[in-house]
MARBA-827195 format. One record per residue: residue number from 1; x, y, z of N, C-alpha, C in turn. Coordinates in Angstrom, 3 decimals. Layout:
! residues N
{seq: NUM, n_px: X, n_py: Y, n_pz: Z, ca_px: X, ca_py: Y, ca_pz: Z, c_px: X, c_py: Y, c_pz: Z} .
...
This chain:
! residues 115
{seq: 1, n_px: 19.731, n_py: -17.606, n_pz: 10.203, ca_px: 20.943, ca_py: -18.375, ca_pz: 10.503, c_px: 21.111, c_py: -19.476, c_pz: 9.458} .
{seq: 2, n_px: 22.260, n_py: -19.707, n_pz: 9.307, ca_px: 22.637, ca_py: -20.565, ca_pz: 8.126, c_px: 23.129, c_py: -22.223, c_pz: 8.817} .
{seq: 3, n_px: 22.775, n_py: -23.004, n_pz: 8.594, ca_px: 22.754, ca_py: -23.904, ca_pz: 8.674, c_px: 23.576, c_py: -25.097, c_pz: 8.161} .
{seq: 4, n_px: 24.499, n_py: -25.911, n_pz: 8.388, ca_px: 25.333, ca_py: -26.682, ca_pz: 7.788, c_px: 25.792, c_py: -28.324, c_pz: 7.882} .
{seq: 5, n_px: 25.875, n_py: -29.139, n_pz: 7.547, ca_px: 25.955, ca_py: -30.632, ca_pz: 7.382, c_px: 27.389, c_py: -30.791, c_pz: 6.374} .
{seq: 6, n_px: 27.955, n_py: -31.230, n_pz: 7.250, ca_px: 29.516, ca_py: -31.816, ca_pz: 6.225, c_px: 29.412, c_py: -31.444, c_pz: 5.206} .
{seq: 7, n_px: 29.653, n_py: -30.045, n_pz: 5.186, ca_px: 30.039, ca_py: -29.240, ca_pz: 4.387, c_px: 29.415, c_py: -28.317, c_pz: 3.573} .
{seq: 8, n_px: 27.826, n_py: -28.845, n_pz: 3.550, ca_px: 26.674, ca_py: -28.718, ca_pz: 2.966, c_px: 25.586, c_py: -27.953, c_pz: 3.436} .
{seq: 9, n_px: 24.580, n_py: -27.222, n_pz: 3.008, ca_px: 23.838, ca_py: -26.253, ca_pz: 3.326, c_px: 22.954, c_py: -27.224, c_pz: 3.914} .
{seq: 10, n_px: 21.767, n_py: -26.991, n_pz: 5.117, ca_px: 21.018, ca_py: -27.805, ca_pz: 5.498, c_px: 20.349, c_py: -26.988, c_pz: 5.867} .
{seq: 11, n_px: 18.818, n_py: -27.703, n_pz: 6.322, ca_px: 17.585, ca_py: -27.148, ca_pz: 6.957, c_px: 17.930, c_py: -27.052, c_pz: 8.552} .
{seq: 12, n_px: 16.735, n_py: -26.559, n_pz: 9.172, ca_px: 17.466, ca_py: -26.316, ca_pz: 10.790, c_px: 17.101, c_py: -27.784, c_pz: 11.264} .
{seq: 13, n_px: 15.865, n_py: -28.558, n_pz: 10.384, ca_px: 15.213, ca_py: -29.548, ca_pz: 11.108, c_px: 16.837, c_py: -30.674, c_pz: 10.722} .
{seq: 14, n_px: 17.217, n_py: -30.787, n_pz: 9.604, ca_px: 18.701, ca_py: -31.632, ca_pz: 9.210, c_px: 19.652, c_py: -30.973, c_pz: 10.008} .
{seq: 15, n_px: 19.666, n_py: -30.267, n_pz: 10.395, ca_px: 20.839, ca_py: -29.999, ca_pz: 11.389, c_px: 20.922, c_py: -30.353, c_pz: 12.686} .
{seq: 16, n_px: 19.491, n_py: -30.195, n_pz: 13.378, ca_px: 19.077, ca_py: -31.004, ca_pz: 14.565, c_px: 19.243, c_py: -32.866, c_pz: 14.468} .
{seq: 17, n_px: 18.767, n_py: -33.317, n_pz: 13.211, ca_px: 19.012, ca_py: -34.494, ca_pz: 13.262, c_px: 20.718, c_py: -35.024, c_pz: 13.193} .
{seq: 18, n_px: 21.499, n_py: -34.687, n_pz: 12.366, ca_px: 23.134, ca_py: -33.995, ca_pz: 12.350, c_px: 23.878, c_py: -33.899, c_pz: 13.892} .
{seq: 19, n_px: 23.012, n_py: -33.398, n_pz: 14.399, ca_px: 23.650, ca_py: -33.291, ca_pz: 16.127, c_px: 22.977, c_py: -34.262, c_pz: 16.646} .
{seq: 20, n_px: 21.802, n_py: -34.745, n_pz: 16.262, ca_px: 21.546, ca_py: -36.296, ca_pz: 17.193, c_px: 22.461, c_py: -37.408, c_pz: 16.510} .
{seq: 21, n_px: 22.626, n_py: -37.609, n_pz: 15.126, ca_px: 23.509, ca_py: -38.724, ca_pz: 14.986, c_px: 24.853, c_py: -38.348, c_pz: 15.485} .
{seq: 22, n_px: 25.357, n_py: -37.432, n_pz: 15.604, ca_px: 26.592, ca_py: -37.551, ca_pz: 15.734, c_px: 26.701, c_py: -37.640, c_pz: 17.169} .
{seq: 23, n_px: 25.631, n_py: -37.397, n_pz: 18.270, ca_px: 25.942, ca_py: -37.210, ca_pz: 19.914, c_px: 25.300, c_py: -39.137, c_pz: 19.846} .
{seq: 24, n_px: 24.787, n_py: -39.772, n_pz: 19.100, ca_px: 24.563, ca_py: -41.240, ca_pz: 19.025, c_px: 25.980, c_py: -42.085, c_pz: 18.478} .
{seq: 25, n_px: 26.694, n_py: -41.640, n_pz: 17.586, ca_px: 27.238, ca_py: -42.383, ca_pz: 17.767, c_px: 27.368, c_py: -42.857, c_pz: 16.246} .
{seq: 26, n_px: 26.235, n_py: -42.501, n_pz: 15.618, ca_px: 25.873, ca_py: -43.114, ca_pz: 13.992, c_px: 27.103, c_py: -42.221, c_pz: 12.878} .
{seq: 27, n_px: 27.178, n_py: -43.007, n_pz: 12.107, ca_px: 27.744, ca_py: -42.777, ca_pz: 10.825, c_px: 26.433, c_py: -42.734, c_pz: 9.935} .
{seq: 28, n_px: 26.988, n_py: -41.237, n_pz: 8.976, ca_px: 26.191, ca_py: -41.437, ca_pz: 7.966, c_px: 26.462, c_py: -40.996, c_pz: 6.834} .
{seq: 29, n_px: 26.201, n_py: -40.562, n_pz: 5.457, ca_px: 26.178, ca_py: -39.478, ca_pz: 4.508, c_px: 25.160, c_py: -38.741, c_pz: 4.795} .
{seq: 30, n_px: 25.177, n_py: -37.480, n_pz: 4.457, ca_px: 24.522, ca_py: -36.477, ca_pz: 4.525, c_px: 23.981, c_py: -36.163, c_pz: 3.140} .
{seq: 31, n_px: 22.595, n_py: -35.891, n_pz: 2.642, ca_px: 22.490, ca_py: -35.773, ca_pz: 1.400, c_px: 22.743, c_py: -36.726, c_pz: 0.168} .
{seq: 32, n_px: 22.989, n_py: -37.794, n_pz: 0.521, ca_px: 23.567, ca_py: -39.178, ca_pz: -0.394, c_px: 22.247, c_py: -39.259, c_pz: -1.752} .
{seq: 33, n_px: 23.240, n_py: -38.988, n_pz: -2.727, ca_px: 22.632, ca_py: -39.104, ca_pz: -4.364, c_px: 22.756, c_py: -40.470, c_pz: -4.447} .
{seq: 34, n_px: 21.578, n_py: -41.281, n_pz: -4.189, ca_px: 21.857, ca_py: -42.554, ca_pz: -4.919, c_px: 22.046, c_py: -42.916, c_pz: -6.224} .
{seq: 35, n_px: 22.238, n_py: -42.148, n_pz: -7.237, ca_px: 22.342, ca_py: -42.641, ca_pz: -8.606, c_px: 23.994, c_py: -41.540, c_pz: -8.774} .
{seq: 36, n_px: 24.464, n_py: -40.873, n_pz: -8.190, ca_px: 25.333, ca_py: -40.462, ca_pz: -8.151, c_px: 25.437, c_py: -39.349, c_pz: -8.892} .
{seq: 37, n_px: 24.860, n_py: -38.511, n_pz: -9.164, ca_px: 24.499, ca_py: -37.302, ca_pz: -10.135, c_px: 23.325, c_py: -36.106, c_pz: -9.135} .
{seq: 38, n_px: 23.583, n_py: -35.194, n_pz: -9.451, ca_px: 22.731, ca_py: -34.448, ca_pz: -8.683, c_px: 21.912, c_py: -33.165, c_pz: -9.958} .
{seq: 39, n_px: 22.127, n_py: -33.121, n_pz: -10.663, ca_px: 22.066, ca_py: -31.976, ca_pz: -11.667, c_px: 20.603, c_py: -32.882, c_pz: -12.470} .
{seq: 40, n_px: 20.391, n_py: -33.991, n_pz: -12.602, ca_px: 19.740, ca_py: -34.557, ca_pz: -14.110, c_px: 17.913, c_py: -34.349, c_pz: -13.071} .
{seq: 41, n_px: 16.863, n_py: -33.878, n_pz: -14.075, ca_px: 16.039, ca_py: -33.600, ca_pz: -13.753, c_px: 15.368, c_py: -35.287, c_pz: -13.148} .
{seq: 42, n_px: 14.393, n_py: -35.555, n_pz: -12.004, ca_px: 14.323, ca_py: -36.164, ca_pz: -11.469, c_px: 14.805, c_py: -37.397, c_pz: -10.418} .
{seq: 43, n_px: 16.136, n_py: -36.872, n_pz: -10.441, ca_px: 17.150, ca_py: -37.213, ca_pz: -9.516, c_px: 17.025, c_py: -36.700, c_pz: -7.907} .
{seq: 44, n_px: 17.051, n_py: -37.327, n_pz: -7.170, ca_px: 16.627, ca_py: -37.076, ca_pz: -5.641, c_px: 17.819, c_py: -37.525, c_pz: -4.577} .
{seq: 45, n_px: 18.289, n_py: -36.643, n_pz: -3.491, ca_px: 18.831, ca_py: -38.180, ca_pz: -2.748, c_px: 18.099, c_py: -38.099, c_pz: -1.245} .
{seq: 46, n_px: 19.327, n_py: -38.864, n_pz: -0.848, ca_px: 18.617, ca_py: -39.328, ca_pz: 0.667, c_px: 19.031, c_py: -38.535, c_pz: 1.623} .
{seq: 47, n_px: 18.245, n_py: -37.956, n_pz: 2.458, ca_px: 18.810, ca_py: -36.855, ca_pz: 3.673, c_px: 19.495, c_py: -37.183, c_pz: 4.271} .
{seq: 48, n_px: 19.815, n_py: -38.557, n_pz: 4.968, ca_px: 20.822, ca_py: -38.998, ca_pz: 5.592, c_px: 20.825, c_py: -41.047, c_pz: 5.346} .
{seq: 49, n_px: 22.120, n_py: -41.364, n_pz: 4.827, ca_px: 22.406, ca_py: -42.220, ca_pz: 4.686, c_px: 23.015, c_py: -43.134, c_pz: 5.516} .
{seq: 50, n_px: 22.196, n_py: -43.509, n_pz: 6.838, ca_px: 22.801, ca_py: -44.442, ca_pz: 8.020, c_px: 23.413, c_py: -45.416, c_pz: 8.005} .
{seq: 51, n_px: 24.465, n_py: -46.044, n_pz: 8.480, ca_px: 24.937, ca_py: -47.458, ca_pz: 8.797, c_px: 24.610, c_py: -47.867, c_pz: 10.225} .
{seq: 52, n_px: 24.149, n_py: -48.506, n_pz: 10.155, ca_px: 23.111, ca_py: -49.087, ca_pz: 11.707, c_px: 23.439, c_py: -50.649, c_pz: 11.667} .
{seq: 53, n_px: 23.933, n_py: -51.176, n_pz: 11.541, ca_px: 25.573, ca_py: -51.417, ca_pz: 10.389, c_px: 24.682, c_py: -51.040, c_pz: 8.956} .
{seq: 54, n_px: 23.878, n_py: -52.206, n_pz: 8.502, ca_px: 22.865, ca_py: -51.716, ca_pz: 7.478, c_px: 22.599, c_py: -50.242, c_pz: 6.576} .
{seq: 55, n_px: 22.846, n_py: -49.756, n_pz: 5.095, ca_px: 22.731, ca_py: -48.480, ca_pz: 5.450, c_px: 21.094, c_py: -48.560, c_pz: 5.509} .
{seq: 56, n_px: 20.780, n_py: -47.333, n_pz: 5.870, ca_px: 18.919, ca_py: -47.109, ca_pz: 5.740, c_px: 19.176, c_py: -45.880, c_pz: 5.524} .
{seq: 57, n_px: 18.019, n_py: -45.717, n_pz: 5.088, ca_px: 17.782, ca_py: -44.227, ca_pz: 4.550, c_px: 17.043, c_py: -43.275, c_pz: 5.606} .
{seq: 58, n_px: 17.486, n_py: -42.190, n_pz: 6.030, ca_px: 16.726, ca_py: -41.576, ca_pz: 7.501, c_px: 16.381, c_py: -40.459, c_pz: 6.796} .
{seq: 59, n_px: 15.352, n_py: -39.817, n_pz: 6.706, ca_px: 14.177, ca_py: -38.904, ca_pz: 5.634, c_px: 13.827, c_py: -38.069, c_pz: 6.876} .
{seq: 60, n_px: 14.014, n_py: -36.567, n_pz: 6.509, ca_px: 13.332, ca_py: -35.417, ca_pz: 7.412, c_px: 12.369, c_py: -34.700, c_pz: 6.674} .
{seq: 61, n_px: 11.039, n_py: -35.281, n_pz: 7.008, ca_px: 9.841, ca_py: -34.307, ca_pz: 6.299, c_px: 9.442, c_py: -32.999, c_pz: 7.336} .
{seq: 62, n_px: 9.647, n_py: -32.197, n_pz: 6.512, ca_px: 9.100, ca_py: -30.674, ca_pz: 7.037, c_px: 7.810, c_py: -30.381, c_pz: 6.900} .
{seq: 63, n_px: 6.805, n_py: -29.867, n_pz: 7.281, ca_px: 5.297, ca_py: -29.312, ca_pz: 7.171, c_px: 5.457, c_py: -29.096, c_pz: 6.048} .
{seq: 64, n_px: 6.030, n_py: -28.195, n_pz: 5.933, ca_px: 5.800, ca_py: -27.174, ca_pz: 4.391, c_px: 5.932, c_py: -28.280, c_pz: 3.127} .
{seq: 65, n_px: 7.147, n_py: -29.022, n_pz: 3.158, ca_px: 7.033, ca_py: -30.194, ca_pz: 1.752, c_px: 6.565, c_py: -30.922, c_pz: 2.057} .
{seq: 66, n_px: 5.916, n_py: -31.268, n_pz: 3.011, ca_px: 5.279, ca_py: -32.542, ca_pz: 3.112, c_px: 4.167, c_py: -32.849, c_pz: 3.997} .
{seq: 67, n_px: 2.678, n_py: -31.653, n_pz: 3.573, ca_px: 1.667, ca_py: -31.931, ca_pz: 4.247, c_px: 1.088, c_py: -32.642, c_pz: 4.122} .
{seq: 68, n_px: 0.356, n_py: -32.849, n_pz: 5.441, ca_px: -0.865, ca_py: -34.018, ca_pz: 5.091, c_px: -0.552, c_py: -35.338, c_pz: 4.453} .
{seq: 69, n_px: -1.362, n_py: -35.972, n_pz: 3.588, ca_px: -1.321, ca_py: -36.923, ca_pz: 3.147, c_px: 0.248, c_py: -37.117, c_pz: 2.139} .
{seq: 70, n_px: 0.925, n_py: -38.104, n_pz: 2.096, ca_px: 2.004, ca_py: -38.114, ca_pz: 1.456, c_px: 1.895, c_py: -37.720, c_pz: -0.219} .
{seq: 71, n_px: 2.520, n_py: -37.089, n_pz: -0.842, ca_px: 2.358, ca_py: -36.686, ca_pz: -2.013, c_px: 2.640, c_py: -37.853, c_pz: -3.017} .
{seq: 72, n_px: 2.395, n_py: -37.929, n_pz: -4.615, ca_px: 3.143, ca_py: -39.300, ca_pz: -5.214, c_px: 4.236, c_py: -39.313, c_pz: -5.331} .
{seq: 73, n_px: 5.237, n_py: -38.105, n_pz: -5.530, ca_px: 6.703, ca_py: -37.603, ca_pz: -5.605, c_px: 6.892, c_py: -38.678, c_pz: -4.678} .
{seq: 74, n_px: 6.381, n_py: -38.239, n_pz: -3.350, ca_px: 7.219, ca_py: -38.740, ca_pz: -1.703, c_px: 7.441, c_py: -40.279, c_pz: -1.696} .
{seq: 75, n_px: 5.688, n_py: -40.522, n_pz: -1.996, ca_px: 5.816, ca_py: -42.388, ca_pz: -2.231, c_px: 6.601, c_py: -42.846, c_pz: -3.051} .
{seq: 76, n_px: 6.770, n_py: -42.297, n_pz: -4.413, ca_px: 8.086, ca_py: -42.889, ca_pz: -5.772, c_px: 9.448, c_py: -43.155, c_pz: -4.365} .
{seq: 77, n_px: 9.246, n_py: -41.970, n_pz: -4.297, ca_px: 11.009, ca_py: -41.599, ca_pz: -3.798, c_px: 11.149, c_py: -43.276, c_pz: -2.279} .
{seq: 78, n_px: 10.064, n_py: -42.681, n_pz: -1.848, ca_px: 10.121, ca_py: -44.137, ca_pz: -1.035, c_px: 9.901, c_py: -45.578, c_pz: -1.025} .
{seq: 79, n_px: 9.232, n_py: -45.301, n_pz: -2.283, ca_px: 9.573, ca_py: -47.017, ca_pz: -2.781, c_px: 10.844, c_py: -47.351, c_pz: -3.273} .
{seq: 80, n_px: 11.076, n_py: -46.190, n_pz: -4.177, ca_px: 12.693, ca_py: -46.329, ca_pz: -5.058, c_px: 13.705, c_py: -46.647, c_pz: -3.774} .
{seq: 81, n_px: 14.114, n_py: -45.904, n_pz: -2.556, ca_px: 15.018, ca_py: -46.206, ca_pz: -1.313, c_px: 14.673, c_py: -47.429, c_pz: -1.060} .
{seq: 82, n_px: 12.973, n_py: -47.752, n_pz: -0.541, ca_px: 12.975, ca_py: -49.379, ca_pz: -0.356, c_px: 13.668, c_py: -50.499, c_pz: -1.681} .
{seq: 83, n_px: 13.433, n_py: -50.089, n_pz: -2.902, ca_px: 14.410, ca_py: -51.286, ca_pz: -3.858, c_px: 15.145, c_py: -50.644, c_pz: -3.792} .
{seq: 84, n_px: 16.050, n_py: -49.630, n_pz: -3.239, ca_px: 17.620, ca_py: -49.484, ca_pz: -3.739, c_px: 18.552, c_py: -50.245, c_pz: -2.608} .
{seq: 85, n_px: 17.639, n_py: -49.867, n_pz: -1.419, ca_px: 18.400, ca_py: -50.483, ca_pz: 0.072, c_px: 17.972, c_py: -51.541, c_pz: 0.563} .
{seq: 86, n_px: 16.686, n_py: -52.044, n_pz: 0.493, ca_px: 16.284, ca_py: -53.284, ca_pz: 0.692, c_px: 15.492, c_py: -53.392, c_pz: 1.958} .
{seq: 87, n_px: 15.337, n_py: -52.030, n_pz: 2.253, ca_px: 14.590, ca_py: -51.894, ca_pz: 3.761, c_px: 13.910, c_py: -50.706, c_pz: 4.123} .
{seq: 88, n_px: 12.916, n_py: -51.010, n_pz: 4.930, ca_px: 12.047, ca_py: -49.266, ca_pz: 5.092, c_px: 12.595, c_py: -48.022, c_pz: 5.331} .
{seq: 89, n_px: 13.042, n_py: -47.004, n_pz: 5.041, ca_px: 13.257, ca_py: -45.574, ca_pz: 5.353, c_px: 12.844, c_py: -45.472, c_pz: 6.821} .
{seq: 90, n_px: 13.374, n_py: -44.666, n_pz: 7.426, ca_px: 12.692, ca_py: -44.470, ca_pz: 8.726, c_px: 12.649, c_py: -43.010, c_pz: 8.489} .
{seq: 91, n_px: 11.607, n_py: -42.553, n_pz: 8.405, ca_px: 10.815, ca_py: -41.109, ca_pz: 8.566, c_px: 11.079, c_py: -39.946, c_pz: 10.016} .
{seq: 92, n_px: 11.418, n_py: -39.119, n_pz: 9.974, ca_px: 11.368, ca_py: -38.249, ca_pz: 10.760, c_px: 10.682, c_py: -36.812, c_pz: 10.536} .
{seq: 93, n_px: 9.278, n_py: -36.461, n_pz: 11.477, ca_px: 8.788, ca_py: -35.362, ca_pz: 11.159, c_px: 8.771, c_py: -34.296, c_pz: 11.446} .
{seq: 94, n_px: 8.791, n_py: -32.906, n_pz: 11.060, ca_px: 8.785, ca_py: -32.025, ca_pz: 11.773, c_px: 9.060, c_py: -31.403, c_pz: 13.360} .
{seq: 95, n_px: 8.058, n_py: -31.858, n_pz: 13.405, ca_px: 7.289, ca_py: -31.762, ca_pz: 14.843, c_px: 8.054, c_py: -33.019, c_pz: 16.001} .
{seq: 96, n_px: 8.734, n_py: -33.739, n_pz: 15.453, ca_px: 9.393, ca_py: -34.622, ca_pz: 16.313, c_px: 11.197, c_py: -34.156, c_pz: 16.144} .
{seq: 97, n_px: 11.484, n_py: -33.124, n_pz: 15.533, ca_px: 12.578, ca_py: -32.713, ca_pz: 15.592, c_px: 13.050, c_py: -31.517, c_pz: 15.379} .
{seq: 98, n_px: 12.067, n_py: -30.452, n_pz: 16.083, ca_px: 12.014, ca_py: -29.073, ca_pz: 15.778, c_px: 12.660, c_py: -28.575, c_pz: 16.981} .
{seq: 99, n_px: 13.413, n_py: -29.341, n_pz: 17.835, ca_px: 14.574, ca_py: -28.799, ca_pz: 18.905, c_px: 15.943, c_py: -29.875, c_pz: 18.765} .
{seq: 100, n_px: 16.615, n_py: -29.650, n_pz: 19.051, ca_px: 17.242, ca_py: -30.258, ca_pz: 19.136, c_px: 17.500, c_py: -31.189, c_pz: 20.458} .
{seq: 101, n_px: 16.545, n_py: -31.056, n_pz: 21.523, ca_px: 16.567, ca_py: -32.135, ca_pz: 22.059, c_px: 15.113, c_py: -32.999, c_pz: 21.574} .
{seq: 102, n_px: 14.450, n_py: -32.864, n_pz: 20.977, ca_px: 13.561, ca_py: -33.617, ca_pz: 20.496, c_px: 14.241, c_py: -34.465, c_pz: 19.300} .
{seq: 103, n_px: 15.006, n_py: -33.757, n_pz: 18.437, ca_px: 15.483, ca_py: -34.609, ca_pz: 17.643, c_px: 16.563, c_py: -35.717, c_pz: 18.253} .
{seq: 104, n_px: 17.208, n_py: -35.745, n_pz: 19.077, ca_px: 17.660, ca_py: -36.539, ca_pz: 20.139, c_px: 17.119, c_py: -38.196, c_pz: 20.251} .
{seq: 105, n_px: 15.867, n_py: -37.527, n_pz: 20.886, ca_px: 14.816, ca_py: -38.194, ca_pz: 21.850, c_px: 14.195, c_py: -39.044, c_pz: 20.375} .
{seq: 106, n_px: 14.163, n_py: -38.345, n_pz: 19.460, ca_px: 13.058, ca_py: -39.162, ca_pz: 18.196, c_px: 14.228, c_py: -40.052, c_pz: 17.483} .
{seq: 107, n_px: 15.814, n_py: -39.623, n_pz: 17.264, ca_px: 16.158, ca_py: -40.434, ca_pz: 16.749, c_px: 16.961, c_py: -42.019, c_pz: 17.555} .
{seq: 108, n_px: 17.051, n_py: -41.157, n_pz: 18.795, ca_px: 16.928, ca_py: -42.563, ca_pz: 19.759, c_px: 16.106, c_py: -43.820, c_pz: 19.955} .
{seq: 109, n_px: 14.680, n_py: -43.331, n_pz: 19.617, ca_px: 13.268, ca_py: -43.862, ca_pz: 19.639, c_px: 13.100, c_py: -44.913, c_pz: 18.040} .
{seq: 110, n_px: 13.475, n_py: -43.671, n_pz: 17.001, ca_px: 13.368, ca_py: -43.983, ca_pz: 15.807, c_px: 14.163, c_py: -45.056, c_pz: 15.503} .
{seq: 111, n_px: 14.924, n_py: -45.199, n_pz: 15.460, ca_px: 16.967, ca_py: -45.581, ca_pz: 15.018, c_px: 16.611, c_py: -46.509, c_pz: 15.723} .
{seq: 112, n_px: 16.250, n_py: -46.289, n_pz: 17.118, ca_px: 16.716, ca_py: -47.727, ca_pz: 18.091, c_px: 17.850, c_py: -47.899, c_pz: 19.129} .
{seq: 113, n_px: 18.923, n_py: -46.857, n_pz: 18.551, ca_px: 20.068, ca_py: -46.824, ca_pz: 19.651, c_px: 19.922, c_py: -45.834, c_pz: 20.660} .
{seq: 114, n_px: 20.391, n_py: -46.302, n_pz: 21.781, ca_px: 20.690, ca_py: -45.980, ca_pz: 23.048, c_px: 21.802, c_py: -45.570, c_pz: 23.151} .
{seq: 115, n_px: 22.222, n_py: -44.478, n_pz: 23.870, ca_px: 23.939, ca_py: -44.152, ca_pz: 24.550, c_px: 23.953, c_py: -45.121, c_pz: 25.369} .
């Protein structure tokens, strides 16, 4: 099954999170290139770009890219979001959003907002 985010191809775990922000209430970008280019080799963006009013950066690590111990790729990329936005990423893993009512429940927990 194919999977989709405003407009955009997504994972099943980004699509579950996709239906929790949007049944919350959140605004976001989906996929947000912070340097505004997507093509130039070491260019990354952010899985979802929240306004909580604040934006933050909301990150879905999957098993497969992201076992175990965090890789140095992962840490760059998360220090670079901490100086680009000015505030911690909030992480979402696998295993906390591999239904879609778990992803719900984690980004309620995570995020902070309540219906």
């Amino acid at each position: 099954m194919a999977y989709e985010v405003e407009g955009s191809s997504a994972t099943k775990l980004e699509y579950f999170v996709s239906l929790a922000l949007d049944k919350l209430g959140i605004s976001y970008i989906f996929h947000y290139a912070p340097y505004g280019q997507r093509q130039l080799r070491g260019e990354f963006y952010i899985d979802f770009l929240c306004f909580l009013p604040r934006p933050t950066a909301v990150e879905v690590y999957g098993e497969h890219w992201h076992e175990g111990a965090m890789k140095p790729y992962d840490r760059w990329r998360i220090n670079e979001i901490r100086v680009l936005l000015g505030n911690e990423p909030i992480i979402l893993y696998e295993d906390e959003v591999n239904t879609k009512e778990k992803a719900l429940e984690t980004c309620r927990l995570k995020i902070g907002v309540a219906l």
